[in-house]
N, CA, C and O atoms as CSV, one atom per row, in Angstrom:
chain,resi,resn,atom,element,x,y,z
A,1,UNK,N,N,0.837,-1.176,0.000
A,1,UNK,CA,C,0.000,0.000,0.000
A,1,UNK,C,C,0.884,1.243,0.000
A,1,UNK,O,O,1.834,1.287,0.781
A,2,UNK,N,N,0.564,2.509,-1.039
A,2,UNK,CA,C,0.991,3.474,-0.955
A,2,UNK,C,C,0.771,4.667,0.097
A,2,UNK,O,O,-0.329,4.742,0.643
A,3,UNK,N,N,1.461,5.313,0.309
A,3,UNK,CA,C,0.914,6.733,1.348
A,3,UNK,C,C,0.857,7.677,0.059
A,3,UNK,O,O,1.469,7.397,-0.972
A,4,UNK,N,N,0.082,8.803,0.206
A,4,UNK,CA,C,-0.338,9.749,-0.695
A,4,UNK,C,C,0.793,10.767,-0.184
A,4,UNK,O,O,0.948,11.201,0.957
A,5,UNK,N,N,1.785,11.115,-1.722
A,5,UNK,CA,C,2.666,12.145,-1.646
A,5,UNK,C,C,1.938,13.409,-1.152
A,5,UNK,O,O,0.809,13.651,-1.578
A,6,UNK,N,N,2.723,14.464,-0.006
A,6,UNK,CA,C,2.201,15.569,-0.022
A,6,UNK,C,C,2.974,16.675,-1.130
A,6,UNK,O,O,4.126,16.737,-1.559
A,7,UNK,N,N,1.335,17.774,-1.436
A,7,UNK,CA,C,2.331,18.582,-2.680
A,7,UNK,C,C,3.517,19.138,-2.653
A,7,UNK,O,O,4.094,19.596,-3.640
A,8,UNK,N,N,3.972,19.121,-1.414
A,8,UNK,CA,C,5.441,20.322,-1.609
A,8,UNK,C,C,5.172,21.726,-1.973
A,8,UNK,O,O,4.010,22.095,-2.149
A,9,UNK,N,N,6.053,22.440,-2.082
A,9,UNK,CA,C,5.671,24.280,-2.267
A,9,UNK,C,C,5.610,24.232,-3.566
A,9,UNK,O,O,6.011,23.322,-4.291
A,10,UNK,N,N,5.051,25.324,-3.898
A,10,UNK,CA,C,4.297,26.171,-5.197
A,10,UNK,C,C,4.007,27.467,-5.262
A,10,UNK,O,O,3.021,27.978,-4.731
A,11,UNK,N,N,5.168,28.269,-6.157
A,11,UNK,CA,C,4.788,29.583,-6.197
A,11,UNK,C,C,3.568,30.181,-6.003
A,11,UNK,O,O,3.208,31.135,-5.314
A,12,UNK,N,N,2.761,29.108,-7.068
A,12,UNK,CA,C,1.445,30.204,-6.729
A,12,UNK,C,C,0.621,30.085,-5.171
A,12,UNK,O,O,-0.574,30.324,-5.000
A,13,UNK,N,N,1.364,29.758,-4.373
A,13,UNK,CA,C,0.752,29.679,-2.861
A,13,UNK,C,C,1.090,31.009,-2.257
A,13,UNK,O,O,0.728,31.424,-1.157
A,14,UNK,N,N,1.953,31.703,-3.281
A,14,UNK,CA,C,2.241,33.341,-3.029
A,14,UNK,C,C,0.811,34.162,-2.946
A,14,UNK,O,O,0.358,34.842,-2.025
A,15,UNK,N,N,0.521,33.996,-3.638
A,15,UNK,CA,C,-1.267,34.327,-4.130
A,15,UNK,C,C,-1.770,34.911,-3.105
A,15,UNK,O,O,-2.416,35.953,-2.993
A,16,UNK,N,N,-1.160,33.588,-1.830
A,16,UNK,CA,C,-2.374,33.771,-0.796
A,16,UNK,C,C,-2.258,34.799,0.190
A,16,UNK,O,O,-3.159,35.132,0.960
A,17,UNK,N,N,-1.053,35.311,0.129
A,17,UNK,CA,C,-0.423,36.254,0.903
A,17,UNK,C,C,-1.170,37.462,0.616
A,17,UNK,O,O,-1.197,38.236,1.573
A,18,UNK,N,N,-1.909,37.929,-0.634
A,18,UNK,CA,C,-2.552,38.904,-0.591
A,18,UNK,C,C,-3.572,39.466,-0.268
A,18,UNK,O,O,-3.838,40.643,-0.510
A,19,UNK,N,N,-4.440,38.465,0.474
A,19,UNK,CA,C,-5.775,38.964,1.670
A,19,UNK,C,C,-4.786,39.823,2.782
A,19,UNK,O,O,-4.927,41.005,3.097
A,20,UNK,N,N,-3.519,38.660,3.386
A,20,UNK,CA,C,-3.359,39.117,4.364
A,20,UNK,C,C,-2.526,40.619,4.473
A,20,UNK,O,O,-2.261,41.198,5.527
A,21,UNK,N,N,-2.134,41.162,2.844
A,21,UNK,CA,C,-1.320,42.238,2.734
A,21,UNK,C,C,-2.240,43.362,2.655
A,21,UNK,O,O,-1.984,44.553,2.834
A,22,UNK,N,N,-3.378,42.797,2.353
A,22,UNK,CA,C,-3.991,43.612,1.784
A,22,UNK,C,C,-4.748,44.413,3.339
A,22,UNK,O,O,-4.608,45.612,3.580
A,23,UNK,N,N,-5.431,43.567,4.126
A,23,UNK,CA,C,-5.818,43.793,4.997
A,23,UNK,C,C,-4.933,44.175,6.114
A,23,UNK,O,O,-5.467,44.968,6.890
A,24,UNK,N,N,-3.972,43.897,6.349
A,24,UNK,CA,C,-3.055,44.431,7.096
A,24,UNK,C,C,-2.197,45.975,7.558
A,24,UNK,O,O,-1.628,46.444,8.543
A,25,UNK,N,N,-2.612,46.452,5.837
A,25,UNK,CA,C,-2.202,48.027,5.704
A,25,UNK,C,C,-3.357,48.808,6.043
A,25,UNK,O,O,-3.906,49.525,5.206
A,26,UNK,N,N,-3.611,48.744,6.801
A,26,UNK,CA,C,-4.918,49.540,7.682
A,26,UNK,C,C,-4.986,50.883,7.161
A,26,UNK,O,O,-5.987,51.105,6.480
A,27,UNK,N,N,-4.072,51.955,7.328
A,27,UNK,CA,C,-3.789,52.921,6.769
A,27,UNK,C,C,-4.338,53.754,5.223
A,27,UNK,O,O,-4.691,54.870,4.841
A,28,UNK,N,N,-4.117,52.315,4.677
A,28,UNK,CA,C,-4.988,52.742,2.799
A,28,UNK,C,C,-6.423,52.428,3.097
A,28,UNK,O,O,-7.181,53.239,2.565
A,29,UNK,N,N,-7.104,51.361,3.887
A,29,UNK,CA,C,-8.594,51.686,3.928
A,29,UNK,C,C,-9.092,52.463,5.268
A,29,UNK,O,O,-10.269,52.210,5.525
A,30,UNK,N,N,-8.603,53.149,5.970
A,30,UNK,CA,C,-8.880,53.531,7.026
A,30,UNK,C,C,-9.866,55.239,6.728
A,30,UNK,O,O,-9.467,56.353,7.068
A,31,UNK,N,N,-11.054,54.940,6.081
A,31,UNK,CA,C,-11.424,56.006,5.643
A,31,UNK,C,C,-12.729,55.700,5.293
A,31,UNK,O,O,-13.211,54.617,4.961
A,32,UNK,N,N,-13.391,57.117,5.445
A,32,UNK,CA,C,-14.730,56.694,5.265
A,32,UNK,C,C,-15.420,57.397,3.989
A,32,UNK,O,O,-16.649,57.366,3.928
A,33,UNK,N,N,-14.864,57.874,3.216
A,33,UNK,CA,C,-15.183,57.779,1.939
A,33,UNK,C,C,-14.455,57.145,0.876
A,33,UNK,O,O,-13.232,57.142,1.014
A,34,UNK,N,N,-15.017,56.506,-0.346
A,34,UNK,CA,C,-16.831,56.422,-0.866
A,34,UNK,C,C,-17.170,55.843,-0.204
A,34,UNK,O,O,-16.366,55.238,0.504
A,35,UNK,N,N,-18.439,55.686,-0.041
A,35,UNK,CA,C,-19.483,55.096,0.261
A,35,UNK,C,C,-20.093,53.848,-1.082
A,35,UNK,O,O,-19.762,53.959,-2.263
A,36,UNK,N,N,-20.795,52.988,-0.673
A,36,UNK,CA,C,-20.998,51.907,-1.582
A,36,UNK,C,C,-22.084,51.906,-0.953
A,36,UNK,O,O,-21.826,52.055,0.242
A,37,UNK,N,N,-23.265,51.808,-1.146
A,37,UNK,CA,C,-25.211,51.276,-0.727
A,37,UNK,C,C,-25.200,51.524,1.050
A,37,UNK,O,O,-25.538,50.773,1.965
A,38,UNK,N,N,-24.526,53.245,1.042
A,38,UNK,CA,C,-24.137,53.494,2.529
A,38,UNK,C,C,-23.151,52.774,3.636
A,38,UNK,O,O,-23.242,53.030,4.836
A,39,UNK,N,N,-22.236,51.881,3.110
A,39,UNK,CA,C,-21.372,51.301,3.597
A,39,UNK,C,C,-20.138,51.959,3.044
A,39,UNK,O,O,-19.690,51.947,1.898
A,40,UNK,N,N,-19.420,52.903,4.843
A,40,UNK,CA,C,-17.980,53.325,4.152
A,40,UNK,C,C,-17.089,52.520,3.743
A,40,UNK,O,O,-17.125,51.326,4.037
A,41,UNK,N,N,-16.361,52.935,3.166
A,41,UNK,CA,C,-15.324,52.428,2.467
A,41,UNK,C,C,-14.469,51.444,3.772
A,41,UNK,O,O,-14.182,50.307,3.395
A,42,UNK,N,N,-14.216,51.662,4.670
A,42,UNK,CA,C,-13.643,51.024,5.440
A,42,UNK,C,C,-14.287,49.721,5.675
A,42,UNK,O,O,-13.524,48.778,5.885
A,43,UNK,N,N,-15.633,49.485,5.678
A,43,UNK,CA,C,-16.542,48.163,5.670
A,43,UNK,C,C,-16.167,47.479,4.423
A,43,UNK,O,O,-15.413,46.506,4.419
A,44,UNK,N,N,-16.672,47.964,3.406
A,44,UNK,CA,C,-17.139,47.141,1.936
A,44,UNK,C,C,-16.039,46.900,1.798
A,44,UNK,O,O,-16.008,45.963,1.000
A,45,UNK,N,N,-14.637,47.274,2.206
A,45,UNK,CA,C,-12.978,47.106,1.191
A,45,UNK,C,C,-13.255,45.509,2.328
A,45,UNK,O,O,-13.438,44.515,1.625
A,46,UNK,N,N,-13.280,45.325,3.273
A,46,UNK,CA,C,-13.460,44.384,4.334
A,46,UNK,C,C,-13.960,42.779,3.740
A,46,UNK,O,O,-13.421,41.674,3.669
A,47,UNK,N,N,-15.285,43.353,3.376
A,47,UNK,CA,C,-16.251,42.748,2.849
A,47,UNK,C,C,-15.634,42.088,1.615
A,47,UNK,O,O,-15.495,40.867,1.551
A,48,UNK,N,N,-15.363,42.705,0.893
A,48,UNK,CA,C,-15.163,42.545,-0.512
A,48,UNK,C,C,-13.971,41.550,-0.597
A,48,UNK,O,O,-13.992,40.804,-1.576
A,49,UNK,N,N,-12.849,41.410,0.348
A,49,UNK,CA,C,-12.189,39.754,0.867
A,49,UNK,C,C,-12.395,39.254,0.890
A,49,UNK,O,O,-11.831,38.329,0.305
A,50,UNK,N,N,-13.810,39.030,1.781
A,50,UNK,CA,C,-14.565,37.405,1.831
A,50,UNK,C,C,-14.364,36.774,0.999
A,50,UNK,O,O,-13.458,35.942,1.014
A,51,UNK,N,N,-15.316,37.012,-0.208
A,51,UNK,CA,C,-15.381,36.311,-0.858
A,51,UNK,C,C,-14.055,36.250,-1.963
A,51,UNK,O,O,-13.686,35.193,-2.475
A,52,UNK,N,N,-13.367,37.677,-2.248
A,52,UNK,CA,C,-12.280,37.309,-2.963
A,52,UNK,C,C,-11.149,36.162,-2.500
A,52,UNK,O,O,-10.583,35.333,-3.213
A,53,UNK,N,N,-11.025,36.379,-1.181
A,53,UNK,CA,C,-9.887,35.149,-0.428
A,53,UNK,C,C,-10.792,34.288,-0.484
A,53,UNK,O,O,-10.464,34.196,0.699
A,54,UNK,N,N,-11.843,33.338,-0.693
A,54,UNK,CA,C,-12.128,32.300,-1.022
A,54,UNK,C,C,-11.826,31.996,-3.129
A,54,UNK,O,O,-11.670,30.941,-3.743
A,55,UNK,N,N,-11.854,33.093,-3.506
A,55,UNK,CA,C,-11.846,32.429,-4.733
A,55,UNK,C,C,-10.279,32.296,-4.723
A,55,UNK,O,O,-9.669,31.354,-5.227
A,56,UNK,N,N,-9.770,33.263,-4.142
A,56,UNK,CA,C,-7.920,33.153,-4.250
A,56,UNK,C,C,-7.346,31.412,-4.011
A,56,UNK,O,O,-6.423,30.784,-4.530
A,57,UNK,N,N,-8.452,31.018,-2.909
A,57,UNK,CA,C,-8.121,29.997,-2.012
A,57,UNK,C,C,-8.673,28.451,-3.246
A,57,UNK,O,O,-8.205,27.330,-3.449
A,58,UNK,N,N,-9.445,28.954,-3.602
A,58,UNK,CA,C,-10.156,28.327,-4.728
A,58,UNK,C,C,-9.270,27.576,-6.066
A,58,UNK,O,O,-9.131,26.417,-6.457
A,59,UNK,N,N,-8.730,29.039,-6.545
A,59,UNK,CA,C,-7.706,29.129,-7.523
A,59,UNK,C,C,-6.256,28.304,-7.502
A,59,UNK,O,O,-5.865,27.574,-8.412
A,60,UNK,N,N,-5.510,28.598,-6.198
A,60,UNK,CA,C,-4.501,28.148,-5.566
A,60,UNK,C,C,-4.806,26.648,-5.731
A,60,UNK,O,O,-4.130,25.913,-6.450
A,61,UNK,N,N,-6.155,26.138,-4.823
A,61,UNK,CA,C,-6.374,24.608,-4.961
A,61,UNK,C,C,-5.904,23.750,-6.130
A,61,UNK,O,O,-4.981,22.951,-6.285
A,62,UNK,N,N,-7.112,24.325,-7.062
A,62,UNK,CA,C,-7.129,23.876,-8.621
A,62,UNK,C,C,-5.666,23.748,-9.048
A,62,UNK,O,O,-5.129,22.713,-9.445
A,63,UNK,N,N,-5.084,24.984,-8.903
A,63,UNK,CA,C,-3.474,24.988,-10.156
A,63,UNK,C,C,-2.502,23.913,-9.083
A,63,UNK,O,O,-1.968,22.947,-9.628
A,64,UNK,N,N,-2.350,24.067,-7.939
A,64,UNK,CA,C,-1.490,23.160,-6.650
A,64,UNK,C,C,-2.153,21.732,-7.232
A,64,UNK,O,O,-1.256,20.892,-7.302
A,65,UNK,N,N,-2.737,21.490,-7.430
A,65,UNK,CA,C,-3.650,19.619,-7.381
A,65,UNK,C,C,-2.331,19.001,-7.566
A,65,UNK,O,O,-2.226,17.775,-7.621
């Protein structure tokens, strides 16, 4: 019986580093204009991670297999 190789590193696991760069510089969204459907800018830039770091996380999967 075999054990299942693990993948080893992969550039594009760089990828993932950019929720956390992004969110980390507090400074560039720390502001409350624009506004988006009355949500300052400091919310929606927030928001708008969710779901992008899941597709990042998504992406990474697929090309790593």
């Amino acid at each position: 019986m075999t054990t299942p190789k693990s993948g080893g590193w992969h550039p594009i696991w760089l990828i993932l580093l950019l929720p956390y760069i992004a969110l980390l510089w507090l400074p560039f969204y720390n502001q409350a204009m624009p506004n988006v459907l009355g949500f300052p800018f400091f919310y929606w830039y927030q928001f708008i991670w969710v779901p992008l770091t899941s597709l990042l996380i998504y992406v990474v999967y697929k090309v790593a297999k």
